[in-house]
NULUMSE-199441 format. One record per residue: residue in three letters; chain; x, y, z of N, C-alpha, C in turn; residue number from 1. Coordinates in steps of 0.05 Angstrom, whole numbers, plus 5000, padded with zeros to 4 digits. Each point is the difference from the previous one (the first is absolute). Layout:
<rs>
[r ALA, A, [X, Y, Z], [X, Y, Z], [X, Y, Z], NUM]
...
</rs>
This chain:
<rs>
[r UNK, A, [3752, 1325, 2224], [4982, 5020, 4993], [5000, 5022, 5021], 1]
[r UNK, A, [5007, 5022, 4981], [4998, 5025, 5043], [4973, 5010, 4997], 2]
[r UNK, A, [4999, 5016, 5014], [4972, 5008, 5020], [4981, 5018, 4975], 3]
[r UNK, A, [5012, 5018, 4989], [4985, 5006, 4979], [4990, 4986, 4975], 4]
[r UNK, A, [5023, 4983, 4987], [4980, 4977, 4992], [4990, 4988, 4999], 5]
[r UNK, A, [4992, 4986, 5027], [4988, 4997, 5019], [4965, 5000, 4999], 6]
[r UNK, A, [5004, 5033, 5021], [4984, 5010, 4998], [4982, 5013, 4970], 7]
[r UNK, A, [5012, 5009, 4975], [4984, 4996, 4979], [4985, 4985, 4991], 8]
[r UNK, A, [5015, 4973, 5007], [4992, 4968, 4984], [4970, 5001, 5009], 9]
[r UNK, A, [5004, 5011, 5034], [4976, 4986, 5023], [4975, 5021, 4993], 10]
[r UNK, A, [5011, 5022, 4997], [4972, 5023, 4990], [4985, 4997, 4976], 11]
[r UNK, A, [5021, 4989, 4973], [4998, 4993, 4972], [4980, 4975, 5014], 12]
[r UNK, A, [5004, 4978, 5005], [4986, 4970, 5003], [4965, 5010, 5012], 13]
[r UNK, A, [5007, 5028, 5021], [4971, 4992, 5004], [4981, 5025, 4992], 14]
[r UNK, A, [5021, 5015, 4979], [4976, 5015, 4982], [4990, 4980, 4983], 15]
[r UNK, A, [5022, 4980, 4984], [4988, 4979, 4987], [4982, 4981, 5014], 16]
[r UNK, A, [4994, 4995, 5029], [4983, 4988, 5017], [4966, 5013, 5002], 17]
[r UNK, A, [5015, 5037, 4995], [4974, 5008, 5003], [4982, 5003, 4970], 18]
[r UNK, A, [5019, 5003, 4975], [4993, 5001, 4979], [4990, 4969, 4985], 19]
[r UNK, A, [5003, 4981, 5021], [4985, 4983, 4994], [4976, 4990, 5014], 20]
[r UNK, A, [5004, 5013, 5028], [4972, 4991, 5011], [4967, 5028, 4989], 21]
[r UNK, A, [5009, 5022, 4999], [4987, 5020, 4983], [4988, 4984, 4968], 22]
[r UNK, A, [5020, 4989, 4990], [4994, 4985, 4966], [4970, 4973, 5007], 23]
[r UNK, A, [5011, 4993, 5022], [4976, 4985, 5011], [4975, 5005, 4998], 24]
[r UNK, A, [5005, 5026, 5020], [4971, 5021, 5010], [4984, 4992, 4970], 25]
[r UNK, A, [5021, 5025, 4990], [4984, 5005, 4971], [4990, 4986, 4980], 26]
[r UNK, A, [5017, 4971, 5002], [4980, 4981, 4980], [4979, 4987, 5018], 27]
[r UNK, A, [5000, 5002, 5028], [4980, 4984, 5019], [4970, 5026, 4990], 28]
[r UNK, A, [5006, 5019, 4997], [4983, 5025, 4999], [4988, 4999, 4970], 29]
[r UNK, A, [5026, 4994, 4990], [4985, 5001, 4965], [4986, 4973, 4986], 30]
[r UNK, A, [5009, 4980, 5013], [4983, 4976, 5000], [4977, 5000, 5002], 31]
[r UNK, A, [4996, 5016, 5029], [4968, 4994, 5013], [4979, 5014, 4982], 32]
[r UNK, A, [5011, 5025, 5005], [4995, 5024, 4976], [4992, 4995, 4970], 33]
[r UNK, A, [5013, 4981, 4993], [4992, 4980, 4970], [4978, 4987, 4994], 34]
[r UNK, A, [5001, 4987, 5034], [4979, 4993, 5004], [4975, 5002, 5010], 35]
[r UNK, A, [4996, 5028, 5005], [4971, 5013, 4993], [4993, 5011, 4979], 36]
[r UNK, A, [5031, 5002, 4980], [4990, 5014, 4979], [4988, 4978, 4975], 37]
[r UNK, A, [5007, 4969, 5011], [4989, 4983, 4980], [4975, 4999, 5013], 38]
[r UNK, A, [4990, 5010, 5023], [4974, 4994, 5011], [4976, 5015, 4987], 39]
[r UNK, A, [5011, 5023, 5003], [4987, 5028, 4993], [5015, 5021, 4995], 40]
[r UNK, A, [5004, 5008, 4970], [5026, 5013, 4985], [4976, 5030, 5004], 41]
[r UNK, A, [4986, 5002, 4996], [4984, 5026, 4995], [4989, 5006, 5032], 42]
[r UNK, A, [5004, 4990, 5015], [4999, 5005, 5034], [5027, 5005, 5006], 43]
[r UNK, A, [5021, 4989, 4997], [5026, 5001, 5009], [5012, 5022, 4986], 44]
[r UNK, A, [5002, 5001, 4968], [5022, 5015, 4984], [5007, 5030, 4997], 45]
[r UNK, A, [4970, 5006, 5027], [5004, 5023, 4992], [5004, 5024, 4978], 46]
[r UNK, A, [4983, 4987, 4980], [5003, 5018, 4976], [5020, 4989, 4975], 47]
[r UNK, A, [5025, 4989, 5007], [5025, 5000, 4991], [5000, 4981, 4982], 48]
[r UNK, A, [5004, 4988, 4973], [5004, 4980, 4990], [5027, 4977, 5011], 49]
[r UNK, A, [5005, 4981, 4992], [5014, 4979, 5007], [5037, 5013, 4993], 50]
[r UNK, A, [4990, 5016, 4977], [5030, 5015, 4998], [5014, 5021, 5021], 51]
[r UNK, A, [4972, 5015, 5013], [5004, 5017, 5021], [4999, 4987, 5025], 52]
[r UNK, A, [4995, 4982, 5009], [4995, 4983, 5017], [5032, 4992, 5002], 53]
[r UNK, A, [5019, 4988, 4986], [5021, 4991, 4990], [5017, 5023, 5010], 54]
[r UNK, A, [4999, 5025, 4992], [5021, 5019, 5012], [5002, 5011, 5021], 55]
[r UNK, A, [4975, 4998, 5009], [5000, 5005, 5031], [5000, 4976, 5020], 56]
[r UNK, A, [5009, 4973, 4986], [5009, 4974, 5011], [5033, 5009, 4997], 57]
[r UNK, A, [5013, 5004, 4985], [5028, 5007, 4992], [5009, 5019, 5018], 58]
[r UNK, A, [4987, 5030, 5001], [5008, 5016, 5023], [4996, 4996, 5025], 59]
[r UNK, A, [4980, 4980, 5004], [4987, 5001, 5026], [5027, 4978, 5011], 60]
[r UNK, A, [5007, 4980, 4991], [5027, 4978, 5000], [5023, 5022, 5006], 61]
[r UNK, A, [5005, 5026, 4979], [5025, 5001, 5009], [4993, 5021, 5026], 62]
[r UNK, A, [4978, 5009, 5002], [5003, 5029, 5024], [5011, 4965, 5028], 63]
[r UNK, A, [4985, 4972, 5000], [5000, 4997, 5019], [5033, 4979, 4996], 64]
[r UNK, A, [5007, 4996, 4981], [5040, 4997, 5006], [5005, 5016, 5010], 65]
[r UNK, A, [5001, 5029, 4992], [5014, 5021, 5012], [4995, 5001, 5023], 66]
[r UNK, A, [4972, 4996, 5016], [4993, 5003, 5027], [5028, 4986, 5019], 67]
[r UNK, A, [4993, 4967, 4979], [5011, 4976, 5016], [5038, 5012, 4999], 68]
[r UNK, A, [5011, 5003, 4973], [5025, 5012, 5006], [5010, 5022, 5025], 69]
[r UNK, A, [4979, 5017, 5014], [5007, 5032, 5013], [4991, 4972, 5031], 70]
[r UNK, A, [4987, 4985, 5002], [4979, 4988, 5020], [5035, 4979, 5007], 71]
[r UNK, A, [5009, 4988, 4985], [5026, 4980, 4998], [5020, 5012, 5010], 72]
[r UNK, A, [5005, 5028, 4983], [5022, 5025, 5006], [4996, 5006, 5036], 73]
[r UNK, A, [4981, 5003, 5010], [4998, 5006, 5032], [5003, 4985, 5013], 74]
[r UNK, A, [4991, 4970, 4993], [5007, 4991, 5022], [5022, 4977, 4995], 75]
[r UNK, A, [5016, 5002, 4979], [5024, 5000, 5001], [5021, 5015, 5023], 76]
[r UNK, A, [4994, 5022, 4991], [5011, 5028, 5027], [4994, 4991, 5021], 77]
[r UNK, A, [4977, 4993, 4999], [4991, 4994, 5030], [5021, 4978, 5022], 78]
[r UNK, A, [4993, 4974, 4974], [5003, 4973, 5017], [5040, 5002, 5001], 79]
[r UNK, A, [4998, 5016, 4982], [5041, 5000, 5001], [4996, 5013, 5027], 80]
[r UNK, A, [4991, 5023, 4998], [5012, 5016, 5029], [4992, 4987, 5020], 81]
[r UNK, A, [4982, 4985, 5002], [4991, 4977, 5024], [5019, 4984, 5014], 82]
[r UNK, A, [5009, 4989, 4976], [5010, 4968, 4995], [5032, 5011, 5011], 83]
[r UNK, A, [5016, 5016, 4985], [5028, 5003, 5003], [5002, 5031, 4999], 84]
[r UNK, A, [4988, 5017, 5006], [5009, 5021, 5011], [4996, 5011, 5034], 85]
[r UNK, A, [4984, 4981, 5009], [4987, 5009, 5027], [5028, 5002, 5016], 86]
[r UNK, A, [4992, 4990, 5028], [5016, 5010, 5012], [5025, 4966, 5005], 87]
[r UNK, A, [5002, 4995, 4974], [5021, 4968, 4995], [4981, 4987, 4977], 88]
[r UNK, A, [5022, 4990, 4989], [4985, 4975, 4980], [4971, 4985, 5019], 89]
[r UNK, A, [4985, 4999, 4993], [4972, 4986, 5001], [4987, 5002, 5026], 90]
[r UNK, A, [5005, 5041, 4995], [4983, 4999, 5025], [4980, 5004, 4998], 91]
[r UNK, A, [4985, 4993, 4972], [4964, 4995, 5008], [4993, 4972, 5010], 92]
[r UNK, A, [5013, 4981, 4989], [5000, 4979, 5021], [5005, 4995, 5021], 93]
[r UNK, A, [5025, 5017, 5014], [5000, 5001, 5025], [4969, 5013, 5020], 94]
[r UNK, A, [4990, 5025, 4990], [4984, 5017, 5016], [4979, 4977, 5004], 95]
[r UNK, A, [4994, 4984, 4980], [4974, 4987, 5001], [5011, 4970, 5015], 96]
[r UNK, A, [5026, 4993, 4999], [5006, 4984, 5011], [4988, 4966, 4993], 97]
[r UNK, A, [5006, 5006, 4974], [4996, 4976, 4982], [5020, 4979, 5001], 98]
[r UNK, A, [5017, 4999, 4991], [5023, 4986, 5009], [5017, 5002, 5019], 99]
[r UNK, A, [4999, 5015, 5011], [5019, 5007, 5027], [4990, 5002, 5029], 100]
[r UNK, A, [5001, 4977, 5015], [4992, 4997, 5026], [5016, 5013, 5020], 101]
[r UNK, A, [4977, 5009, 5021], [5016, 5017, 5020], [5015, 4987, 5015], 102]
[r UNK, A, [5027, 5000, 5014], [5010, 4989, 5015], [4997, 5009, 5029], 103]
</rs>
């Protein structure tokens, strides 16, 4: 595998890392959220019936994939340029000196 496919695979894996920890958020959010609305639907619903309630569950899901996709996309960039672009293969491990003892 050379360095550019590589490096796609590794940016691709952790938009999909971030587009899944974001999918989280939003059902941890829309859960709870459910559950004030079985508590108190005319305190909570803000006006909206269960149909409108529903579409702004739908957009509110995808505004926060997309977050998680652009949120995955950076630090993809990031951890590549860390990891194997610094100044040698794994010199963020080196700076912090995680695996590599001083001699």
């Amino acid at each position: 595998m050379n360095k550019t496919t590589k490096k796609k695979l590794y940016i691709a894996l952790f938009i999909f890392l971030g587009f899944e920890l974001f999918f989280l958020v939003a059902v941890l959010f829309e859960t709870l959220y459910t559950d004030l609305l079985r508590i108190d639907f005319q305190k909570y619903g803000f006006g909206l019936s269960w149909q409108g309630l529903e579409a702004v569950g739908f957009a509110g899901a995808a505004i926060f994939l997309a977050i998680g996709s652009v949120y995955g996309l950076g630090q993809g960039k990031y951890w590549w340029h860390e990891v194997y672009e610094g100044d040698g293969k794994g010199a963020f491990l080196r700076k912090r000196k995680i695996f590599f003892k001083k001699k």
